[in-house]
C-alpha positions as CSV (number, residue, x, y, z in Angstrom):
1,X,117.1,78.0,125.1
2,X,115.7,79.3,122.1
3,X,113.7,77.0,120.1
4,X,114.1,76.8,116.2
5,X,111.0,76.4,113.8
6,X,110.9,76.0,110.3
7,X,107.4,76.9,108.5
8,X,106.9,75.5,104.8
9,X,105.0,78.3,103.5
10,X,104.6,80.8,106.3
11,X,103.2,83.8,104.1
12,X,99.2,83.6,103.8
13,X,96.7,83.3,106.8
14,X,97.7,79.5,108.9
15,X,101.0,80.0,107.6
16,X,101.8,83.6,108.2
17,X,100.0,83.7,111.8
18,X,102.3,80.8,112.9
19,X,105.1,82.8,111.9
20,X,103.9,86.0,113.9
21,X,103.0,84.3,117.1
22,X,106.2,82.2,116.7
23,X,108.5,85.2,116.7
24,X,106.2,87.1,119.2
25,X,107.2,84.4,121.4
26,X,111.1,84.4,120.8
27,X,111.0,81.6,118.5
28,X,114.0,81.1,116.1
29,X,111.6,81.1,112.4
30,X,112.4,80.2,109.3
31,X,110.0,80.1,106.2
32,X,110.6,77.8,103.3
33,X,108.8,79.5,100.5
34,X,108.4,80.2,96.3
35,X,108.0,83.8,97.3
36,X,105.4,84.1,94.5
37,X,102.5,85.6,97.1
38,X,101.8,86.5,100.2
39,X,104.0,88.7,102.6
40,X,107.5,87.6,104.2
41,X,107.1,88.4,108.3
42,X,109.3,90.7,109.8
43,X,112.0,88.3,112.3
44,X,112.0,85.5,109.9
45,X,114.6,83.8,108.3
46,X,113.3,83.5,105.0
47,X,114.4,80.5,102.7
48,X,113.4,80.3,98.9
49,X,112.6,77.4,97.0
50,X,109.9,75.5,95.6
51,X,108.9,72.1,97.4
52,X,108.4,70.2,94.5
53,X,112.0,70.8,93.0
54,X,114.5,67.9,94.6
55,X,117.9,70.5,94.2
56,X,115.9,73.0,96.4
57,X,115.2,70.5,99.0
58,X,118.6,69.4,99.1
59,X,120.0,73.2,100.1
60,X,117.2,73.6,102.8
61,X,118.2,71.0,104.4
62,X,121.9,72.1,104.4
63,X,120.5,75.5,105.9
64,X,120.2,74.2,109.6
65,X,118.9,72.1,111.8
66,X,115.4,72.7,113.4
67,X,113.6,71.0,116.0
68,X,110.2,70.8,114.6
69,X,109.0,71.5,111.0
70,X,105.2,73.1,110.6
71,X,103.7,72.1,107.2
72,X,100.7,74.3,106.3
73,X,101.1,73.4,103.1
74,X,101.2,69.9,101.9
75,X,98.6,68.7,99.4
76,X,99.7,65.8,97.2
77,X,101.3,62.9,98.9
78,X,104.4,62.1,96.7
79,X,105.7,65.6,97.2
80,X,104.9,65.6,100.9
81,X,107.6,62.4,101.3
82,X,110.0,63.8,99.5
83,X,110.1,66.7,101.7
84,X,110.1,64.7,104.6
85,X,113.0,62.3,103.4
86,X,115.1,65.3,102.8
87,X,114.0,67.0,105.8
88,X,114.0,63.8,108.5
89,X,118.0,63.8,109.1
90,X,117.7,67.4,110.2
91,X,114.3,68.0,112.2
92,X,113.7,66.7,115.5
93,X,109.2,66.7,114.8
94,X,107.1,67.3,112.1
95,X,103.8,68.6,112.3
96,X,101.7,68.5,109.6
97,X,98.5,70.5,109.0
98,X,95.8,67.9,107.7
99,X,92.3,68.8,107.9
100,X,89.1,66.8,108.8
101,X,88.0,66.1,105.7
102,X,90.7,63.1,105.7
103,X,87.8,61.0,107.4
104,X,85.8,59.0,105.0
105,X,82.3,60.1,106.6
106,X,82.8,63.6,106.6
107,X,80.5,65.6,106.7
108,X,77.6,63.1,106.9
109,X,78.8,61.5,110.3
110,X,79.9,62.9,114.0
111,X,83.9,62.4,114.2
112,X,86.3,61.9,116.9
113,X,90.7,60.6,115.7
114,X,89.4,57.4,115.7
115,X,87.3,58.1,113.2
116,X,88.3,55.8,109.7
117,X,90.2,58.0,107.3
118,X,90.6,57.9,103.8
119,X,92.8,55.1,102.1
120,X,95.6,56.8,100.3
121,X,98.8,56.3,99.4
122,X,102.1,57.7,101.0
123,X,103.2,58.4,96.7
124,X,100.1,59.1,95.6
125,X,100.0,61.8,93.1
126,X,97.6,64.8,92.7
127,X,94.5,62.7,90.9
128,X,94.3,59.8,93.1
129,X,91.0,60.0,94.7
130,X,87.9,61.1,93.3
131,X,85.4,64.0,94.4
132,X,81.9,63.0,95.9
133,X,78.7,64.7,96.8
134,X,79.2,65.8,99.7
135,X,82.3,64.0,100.3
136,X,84.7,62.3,99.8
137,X,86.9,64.4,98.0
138,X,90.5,64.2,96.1
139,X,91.3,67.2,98.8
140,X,90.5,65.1,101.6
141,X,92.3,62.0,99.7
142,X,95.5,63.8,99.2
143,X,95.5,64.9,102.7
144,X,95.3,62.0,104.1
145,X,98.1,60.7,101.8
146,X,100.0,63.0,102.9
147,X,99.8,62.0,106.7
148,X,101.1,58.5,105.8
149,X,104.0,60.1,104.2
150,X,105.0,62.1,106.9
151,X,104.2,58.8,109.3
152,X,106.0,57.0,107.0
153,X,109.3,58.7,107.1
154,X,109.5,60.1,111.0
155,X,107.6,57.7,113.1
156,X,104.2,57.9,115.0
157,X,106.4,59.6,117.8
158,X,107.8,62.2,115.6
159,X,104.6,62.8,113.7
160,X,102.2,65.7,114.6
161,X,99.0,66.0,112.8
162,X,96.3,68.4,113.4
163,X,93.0,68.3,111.6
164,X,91.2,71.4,111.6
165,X,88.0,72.2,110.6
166,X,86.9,75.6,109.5
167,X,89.7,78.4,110.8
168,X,88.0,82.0,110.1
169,X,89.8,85.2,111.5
170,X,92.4,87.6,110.1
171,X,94.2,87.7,107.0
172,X,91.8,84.6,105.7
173,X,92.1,83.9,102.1
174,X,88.6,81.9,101.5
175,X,86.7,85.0,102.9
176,X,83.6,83.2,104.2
177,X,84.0,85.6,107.0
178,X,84.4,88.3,105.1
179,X,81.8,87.8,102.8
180,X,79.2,87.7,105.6
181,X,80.1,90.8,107.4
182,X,80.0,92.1,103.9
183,X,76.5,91.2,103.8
184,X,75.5,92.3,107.0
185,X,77.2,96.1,105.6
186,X,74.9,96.3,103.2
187,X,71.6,95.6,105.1
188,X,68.1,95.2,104.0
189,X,66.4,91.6,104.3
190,X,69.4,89.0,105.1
191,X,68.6,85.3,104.1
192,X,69.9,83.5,107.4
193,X,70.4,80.1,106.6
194,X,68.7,77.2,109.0
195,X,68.2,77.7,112.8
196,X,69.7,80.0,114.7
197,X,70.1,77.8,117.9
198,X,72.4,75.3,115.3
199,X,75.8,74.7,117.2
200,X,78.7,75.5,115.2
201,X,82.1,74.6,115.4
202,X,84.7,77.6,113.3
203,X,88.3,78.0,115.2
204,X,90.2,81.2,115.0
205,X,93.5,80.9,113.2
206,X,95.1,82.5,116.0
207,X,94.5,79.7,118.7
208,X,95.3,76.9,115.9
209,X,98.5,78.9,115.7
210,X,99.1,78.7,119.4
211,X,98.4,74.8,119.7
212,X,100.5,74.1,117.1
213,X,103.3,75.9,118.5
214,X,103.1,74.7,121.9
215,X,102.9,71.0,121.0
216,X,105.6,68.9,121.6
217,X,104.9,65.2,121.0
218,X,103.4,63.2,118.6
219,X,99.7,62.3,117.8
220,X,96.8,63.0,116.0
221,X,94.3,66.3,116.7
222,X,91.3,67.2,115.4
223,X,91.3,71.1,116.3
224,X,87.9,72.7,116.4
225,X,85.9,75.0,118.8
226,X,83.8,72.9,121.5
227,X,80.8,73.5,119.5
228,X,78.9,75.7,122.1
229,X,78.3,79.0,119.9
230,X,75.1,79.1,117.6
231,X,74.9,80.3,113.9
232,X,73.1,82.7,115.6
233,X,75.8,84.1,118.0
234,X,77.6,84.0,115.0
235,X,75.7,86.0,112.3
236,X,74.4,88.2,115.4
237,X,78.0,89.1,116.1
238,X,78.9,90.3,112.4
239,X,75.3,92.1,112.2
240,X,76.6,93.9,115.5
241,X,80.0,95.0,114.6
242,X,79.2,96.0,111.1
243,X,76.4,98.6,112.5
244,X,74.0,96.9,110.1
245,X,70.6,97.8,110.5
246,X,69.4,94.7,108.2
247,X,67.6,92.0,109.3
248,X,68.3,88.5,109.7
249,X,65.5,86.1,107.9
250,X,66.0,82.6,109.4
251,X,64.4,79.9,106.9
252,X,64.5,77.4,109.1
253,X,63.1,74.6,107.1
254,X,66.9,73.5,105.7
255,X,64.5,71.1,103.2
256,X,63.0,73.4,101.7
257,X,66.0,75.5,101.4
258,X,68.0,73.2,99.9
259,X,65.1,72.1,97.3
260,X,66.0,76.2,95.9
261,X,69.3,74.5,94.7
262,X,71.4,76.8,96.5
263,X,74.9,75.2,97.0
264,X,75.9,74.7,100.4
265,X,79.0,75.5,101.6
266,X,79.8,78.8,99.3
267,X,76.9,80.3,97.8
268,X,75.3,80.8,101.4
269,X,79.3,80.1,103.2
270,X,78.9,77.7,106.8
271,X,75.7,76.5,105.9
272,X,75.5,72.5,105.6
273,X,72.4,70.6,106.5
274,X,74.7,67.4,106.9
275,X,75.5,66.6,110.6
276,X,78.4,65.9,110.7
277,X,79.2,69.1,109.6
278,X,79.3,70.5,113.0
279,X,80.1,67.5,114.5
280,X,84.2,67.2,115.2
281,X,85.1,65.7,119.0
282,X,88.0,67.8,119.9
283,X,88.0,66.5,123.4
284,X,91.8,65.3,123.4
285,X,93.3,68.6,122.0
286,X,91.2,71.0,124.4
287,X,93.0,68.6,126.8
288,X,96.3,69.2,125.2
289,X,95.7,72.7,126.0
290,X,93.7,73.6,123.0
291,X,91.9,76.9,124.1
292,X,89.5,79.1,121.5
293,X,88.1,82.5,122.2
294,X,84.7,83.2,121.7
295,X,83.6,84.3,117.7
296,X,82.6,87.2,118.6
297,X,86.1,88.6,119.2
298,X,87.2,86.8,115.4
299,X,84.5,88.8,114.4
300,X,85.6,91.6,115.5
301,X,89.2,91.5,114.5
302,X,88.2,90.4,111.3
303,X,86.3,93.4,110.6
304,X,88.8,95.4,112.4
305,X,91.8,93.9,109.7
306,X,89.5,94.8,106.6
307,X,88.5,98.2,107.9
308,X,92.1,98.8,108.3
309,X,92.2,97.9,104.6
310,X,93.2,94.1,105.2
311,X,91.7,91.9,102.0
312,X,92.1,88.5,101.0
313,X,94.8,87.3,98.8
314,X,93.5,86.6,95.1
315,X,92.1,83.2,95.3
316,X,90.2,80.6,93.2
317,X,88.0,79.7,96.4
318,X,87.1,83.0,97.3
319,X,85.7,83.8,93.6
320,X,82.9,80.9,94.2
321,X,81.8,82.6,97.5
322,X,78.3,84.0,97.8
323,X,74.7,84.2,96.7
324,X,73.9,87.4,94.2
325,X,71.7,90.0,95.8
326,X,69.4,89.4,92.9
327,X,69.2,85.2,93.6
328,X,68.9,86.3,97.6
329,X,65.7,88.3,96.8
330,X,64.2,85.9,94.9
331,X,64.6,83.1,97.7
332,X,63.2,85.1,100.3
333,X,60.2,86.0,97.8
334,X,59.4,82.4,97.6
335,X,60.2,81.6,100.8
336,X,57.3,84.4,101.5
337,X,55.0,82.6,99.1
338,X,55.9,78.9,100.7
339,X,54.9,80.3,104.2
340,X,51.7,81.9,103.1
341,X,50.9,78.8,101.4
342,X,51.2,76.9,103.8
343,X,49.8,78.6,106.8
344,X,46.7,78.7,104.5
345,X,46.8,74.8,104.4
């Protein structure tokens, strides 16, 4: 029997891969969506209509019955139980897409689902919270909101909620991906951030799609690689597949790095000295039947999707990506001088 889904959202990267792999699979799909961006996928069933407007919510949930709903899209809590009240009479499951930083010691501290999460409302609005350094954040707040709204309206039993960490492949909007193999295309002297050996944890959106889709019960997730591939296998692969004949520069002393006030996270993208960063147990969903290919191959599809002239969707994020080849220089100049320096000591 053919299984019905509905996606809220459905049309950029998480969203829209869900929807491919669902139809792919002979899943019944409908989006809920503004239709304001992004792309509407071929087999869908596409609804309009804006989440946060109560008249829209009562005609999708006249549209049909589904037996689970998959939220990629929920970021203030008072909207996220709305949606559930009007969509709890008419969906068997609801899966929510949360993210790890719902847990109060991200990134500082190793986390497994017991981990303690952020205290927030089921109605809180978009301000409740407050943005920390490194964390928390009124992201992470809001989030975590939003899984008690879900909770609150279908049960533990009925609730789904995965909490990825970084998801990198094709179609991604942040471009932190991107920006690297970027990077690696245009050669010369390549600042390489920390040690090469580091273990790193990124997840290809394609095998988040597949474990949401083939969960049936509820419970909580956190959905991350095992953690056995190295910045190195990682910034190796893109230098590969791109051809590039630059060469990596690994500054290995993260201290001294970080004294040159470059901001983790986006000016060099994946580098964090925290370490917890890197540090996500996702012991019980490999167990669910979590699996994740190796980065390589998201590497190589990623580059494949924007030689084939795939690019990100205009985003705020992806604007505060990157260190200038100017700032780059200048860093590895001093980080010339510091070594110098110091092997004279």
């Amino acid at each position: 029997m053919t299984r019905t889904i509905l996606i809220l959202g459905g049309s950029w990267f998480l969203g829209r891969t869900i929807a491919e792999s669902a139809v792919a699979q002979g899943f019944e799909v409908s989006t809920f969506r503004r239709g304001v961006s992004g792309v509407d996928v071929d087999g869908v069933t596409t609804l309009r209509g804006d989440r946060t407007n109560p008249d829209d919510l009562v005609r999708l949930a006249s549209s049909g019955t589904w037996d689970a709903v998959i939220d990629t899209s929920s970021y203030i809590p008072r909207e996220t139980l709305q949606l559930a009240r009007a969509l709890e009479p008419v969906t068997a499951r609801y899966v929510l897409v949360s993210t790890v930083s719902v847990y109060e010691g991200w990134p500082l501290d190793p986390l497994t689902e017991s981990s303690t999460v952020l205290d927030c409302p089921p109605d809180a609005g978009p301000d409740f919270g407050y943005d920390g350094d490194p964390g928390p954040s009124k992201y992470g707040f809001g989030k975590a909101g939003c899984e008690n709204a879900v909770t609150a309206v279908f049960g533990s039993e009925r609730t789904t909620i995965l909490r990825p960490g970084v998801i990198l492949g094709p179609n991604e909007y942040v471009g932190r991906l991107e920006w690297w193999l970027r990077r690696m295309q245009r050669g010369g002297r390549i600042l390489a951030p920390g040690s090469p050996s580091r273990f790193v944890q990124p997840i290809d959106v394609r095998d988040v799609a597949s474990f949401a889709l083939s969960l049936d019960r509820g419970g909580i997730w956190n959905v991350a690689s095992s953690g056995r591939e190295t910045m190195g296998d990682m910034l190796g692969a893109c230098r590969v597949i791109t051809g590039s004949g630059g060469a990596l520069e690994w500054i290995t002393d993260e201290e001294w790095l970080a004294s040159q006030r470059i901001t983790q996270w986006t000016e060099l993208p994946l580098w964090r000295t925290y370490k917890g960063a890197w540090a996500v147990d996702s012991t019980a969903a490999r167990a669910a039947g979590l699996t994740c290919r190796p980065v390589a191959e998201t590497v190589a599809d990623t580059w494949a999707w924007l030689s084939d002239g795939g690019a990100a969707i205009d985003h705020e994020r992806a604007g505060e990506l990157g260190i200038s080849p100017e700032r780059e220089r200048a860093v590895l100049e001093s980080w010339d001088a510091y070594q110098l320096d110091h092997c004279g000591a």
